[in-house]
LUMNUMI-313056 format. One record per residue: x, y, z of N, C-alpha, C in turn; chain. Coordinates in steps of 0.001 Angstrom, whole numbers, plus 500000, padded with zeros to 6 digits. Layout:
<nodes>
+--------+--------+--------+--------+--------+--------+--------+--------+--------+--------+
:     nx :     ny :     nz :    cax :    cay :    caz :     cx :     cy :     cz : chaine :
+--------+--------+--------+--------+--------+--------+--------+--------+--------+--------+
:      X :      Y :      Z :      X :      Y :      Z :      X :      Y :      Z :      A :
...
+--------+--------+--------+--------+--------+--------+--------+--------+--------+--------+
</nodes>
This chain:
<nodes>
+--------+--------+--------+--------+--------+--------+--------+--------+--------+--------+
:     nx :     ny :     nz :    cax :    cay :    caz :     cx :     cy :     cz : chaine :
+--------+--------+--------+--------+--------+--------+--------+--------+--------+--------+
: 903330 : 556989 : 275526 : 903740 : 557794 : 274386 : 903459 : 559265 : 274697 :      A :
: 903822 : 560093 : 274292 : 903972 : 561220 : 274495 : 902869 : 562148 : 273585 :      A :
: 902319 : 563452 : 274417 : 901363 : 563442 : 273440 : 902063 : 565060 : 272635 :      A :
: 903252 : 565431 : 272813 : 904285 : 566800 : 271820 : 904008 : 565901 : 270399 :      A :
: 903999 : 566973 : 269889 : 904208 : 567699 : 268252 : 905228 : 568542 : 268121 :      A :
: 906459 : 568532 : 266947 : 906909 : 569462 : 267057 : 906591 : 570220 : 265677 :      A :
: 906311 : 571198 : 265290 : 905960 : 571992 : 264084 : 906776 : 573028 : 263898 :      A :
: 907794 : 572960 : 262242 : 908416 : 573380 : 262086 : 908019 : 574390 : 260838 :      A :
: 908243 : 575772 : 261344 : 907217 : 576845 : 260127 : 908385 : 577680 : 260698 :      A :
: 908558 : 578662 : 259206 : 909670 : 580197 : 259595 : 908631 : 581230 : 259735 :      A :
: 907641 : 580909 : 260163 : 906584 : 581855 : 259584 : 905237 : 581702 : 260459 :      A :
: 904963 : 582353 : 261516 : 903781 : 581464 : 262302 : 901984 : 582461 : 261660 :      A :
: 902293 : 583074 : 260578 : 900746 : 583238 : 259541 : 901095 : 582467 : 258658 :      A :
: 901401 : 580846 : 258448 : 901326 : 580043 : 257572 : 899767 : 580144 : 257073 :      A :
: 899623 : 578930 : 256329 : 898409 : 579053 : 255157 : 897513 : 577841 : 255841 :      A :
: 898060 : 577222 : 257104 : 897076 : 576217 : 257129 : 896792 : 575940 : 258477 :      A :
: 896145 : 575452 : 259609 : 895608 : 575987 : 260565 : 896344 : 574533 : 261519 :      A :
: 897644 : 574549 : 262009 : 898091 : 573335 : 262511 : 897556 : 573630 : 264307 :      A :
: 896668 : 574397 : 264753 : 896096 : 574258 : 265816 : 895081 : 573721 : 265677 :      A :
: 894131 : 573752 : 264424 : 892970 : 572744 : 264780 : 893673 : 571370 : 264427 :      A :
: 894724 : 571121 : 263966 : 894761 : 569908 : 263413 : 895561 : 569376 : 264936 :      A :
: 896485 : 569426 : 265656 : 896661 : 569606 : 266806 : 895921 : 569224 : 267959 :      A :
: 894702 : 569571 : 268296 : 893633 : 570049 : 268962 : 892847 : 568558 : 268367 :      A :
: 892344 : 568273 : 267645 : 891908 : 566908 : 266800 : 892545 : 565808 : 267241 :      A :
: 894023 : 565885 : 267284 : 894439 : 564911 : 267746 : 895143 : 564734 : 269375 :      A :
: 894697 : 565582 : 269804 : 894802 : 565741 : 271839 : 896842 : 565644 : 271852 :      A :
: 897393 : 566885 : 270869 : 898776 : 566906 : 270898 : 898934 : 567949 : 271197 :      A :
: 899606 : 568196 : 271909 : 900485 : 569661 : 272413 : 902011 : 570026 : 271516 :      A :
: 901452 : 570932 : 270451 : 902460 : 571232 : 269492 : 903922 : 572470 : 270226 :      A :
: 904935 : 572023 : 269799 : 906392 : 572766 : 270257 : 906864 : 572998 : 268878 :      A :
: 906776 : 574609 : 268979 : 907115 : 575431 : 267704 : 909019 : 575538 : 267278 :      A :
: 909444 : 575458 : 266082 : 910921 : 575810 : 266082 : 910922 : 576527 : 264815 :      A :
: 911638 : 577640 : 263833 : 911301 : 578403 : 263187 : 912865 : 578175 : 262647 :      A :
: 913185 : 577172 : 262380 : 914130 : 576749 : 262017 : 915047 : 575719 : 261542 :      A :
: 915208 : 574720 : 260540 : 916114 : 573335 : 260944 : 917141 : 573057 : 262191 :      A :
: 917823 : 574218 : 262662 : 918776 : 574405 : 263098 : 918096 : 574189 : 264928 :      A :
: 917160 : 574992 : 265149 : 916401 : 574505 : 266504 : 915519 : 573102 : 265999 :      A :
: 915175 : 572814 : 265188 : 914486 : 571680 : 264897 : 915519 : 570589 : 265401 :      A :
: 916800 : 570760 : 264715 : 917679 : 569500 : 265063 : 918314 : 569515 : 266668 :      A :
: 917942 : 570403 : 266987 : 918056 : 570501 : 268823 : 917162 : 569542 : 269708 :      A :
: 915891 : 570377 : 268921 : 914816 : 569580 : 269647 : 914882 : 568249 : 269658 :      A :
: 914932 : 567510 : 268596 : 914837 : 566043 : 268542 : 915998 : 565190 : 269392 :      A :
: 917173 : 566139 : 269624 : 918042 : 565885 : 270234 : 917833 : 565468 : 271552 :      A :
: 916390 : 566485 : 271734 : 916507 : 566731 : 273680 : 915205 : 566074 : 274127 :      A :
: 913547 : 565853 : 273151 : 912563 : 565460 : 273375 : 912673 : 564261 : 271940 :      A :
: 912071 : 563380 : 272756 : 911097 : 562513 : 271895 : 909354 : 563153 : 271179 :      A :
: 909034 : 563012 : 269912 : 907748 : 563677 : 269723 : 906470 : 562793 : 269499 :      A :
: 905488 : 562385 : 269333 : 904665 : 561590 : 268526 : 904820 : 561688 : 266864 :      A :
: 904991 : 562974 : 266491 : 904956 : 563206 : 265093 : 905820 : 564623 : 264877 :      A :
: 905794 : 565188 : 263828 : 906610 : 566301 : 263218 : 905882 : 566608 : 262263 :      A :
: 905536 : 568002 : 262198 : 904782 : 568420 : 261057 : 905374 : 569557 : 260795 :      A :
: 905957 : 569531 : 259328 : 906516 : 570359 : 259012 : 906316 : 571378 : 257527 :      A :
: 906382 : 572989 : 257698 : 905360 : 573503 : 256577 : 906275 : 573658 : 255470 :      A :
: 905481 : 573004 : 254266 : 906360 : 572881 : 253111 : 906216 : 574630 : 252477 :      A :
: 905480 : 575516 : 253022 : 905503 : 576979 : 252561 : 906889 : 577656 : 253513 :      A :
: 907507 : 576633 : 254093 : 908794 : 577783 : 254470 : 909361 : 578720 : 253496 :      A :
: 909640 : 579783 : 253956 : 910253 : 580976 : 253062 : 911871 : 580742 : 253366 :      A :
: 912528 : 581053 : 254078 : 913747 : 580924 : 255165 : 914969 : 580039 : 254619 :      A :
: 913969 : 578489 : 255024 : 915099 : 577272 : 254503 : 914239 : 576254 : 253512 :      A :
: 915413 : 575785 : 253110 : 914283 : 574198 : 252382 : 913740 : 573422 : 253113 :      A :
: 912602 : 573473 : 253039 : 911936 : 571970 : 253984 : 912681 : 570630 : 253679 :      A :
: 912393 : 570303 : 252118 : 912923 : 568953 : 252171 : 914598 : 568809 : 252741 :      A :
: 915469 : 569820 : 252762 : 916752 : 569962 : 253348 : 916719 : 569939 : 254943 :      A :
: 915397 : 570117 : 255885 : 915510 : 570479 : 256709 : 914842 : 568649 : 257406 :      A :
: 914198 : 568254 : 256564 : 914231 : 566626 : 257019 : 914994 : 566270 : 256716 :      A :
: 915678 : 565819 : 255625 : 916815 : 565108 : 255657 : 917772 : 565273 : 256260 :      A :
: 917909 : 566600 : 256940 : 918963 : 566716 : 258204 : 918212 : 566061 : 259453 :      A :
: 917238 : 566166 : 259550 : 916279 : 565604 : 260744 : 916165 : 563399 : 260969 :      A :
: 916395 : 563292 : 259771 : 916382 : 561795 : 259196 : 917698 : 561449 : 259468 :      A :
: 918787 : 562440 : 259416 : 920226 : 561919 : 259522 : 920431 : 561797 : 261216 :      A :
: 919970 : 562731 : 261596 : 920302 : 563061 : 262963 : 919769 : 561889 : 263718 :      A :
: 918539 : 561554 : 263457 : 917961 : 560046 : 264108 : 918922 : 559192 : 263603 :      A :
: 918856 : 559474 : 262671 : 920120 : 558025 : 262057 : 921593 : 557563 : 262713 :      A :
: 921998 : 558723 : 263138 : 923180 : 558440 : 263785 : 922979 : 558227 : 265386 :      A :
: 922270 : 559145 : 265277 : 921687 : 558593 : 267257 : 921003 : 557606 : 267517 :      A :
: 920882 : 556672 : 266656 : 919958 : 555499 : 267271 : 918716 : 555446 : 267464 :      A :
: 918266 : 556856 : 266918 : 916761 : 556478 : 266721 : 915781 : 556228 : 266181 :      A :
: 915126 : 555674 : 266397 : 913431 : 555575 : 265798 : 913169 : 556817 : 264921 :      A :
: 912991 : 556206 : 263584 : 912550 : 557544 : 262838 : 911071 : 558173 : 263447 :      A :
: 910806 : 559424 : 263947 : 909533 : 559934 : 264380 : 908675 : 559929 : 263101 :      A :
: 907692 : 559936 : 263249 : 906566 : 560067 : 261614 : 906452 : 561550 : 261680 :      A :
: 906890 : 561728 : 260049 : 906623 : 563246 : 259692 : 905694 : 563771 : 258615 :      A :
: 904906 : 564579 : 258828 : 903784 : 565017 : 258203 : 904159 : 566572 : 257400 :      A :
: 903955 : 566172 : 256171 : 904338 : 567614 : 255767 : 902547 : 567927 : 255083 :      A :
: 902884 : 569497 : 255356 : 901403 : 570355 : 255282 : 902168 : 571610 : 254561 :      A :
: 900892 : 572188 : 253958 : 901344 : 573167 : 253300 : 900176 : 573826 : 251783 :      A :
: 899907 : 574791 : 251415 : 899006 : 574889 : 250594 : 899367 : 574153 : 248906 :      A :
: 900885 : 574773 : 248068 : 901224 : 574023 : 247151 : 902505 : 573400 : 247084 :      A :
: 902754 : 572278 : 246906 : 904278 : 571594 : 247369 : 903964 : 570044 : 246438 :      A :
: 904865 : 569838 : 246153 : 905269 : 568438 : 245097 : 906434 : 567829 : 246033 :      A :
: 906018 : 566721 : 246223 : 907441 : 565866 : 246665 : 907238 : 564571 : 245774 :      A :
: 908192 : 564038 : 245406 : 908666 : 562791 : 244498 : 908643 : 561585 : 245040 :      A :
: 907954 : 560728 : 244505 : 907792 : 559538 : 245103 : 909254 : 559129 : 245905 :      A :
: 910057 : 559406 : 245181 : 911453 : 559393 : 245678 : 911418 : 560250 : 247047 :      A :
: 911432 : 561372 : 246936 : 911583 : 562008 : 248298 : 910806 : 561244 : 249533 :      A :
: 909781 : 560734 : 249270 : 908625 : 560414 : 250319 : 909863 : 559148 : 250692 :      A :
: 909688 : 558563 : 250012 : 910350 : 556937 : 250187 : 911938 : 557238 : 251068 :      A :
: 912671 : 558320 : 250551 : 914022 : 558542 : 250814 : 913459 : 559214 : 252313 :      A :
: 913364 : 560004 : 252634 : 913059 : 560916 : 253174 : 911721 : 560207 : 254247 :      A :
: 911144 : 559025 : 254459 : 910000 : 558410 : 255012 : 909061 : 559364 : 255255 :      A :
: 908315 : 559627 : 254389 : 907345 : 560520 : 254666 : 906344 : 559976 : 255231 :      A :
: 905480 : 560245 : 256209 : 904393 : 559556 : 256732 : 902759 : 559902 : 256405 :      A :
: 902959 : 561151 : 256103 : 901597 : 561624 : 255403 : 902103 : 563286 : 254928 :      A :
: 901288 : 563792 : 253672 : 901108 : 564877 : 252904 : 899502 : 565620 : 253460 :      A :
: 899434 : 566457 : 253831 : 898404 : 567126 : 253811 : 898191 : 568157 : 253421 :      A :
: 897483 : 568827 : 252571 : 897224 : 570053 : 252059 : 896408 : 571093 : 252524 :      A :
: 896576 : 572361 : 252859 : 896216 : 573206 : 253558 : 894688 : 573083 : 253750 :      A :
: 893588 : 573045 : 252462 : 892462 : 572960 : 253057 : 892086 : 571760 : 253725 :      A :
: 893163 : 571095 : 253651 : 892720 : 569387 : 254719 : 892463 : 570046 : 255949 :      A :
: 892980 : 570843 : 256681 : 893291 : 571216 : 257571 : 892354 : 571930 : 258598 :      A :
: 891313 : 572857 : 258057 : 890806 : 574189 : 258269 : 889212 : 573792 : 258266 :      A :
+--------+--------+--------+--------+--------+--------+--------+--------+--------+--------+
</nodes>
């Protein structure tokens, strides 16, 4: 298994410290500041996980998995487990379930 992360932030002074969390788990994180390089990446690497910051300014996060969920979907792959982080963010039991969320973490989880 591979030990990449890919972490998707428009913004690299986010609110929550995804290098120690990173570093904790012996992953070498690959930054994209975008859905649009996000849906590249998955295209071209396999990851262990995806952590993605629900404080994007830029684009919608939850718009930017569900393009990420489709894209596995049609290519045949294995949904990757995605971790969303972020200081304040609500997702709907619905979203988690639609959207397979794999874990929520909140910024001071993190730090």
């Amino acid at each position: 298994m591979t030990n990449r992360a890919l972490v998707i932030q428009d913004n690299h002074h986010q609110t929550f410290d995804n290098d120690a969390f990173m570093q904790a788990r012996n992953l070498k994180a690959e930054y994209c500041n975008s859905g649009t390089d996000a849906l590249h990446a998955i295209k071209s690497h396999r990851y262990r996980c995806i952590l993605v910051s629900m404080d994007m300014q830029k684009e919608n996060p939850v718009e930017i998995i569900g393009a990420l969920r489709h894209a596995e979907n049609t290519s045949g792959l294995s949904p990757t487990p995605i971790i969303v982080a972020g200081k304040d963010f609500k997702l709907t039991q619905s979203d988690i379930g639609r959207l397979n969320i794999s874990a929520q973490i909140r910024s001071h989880h993190l730090k």
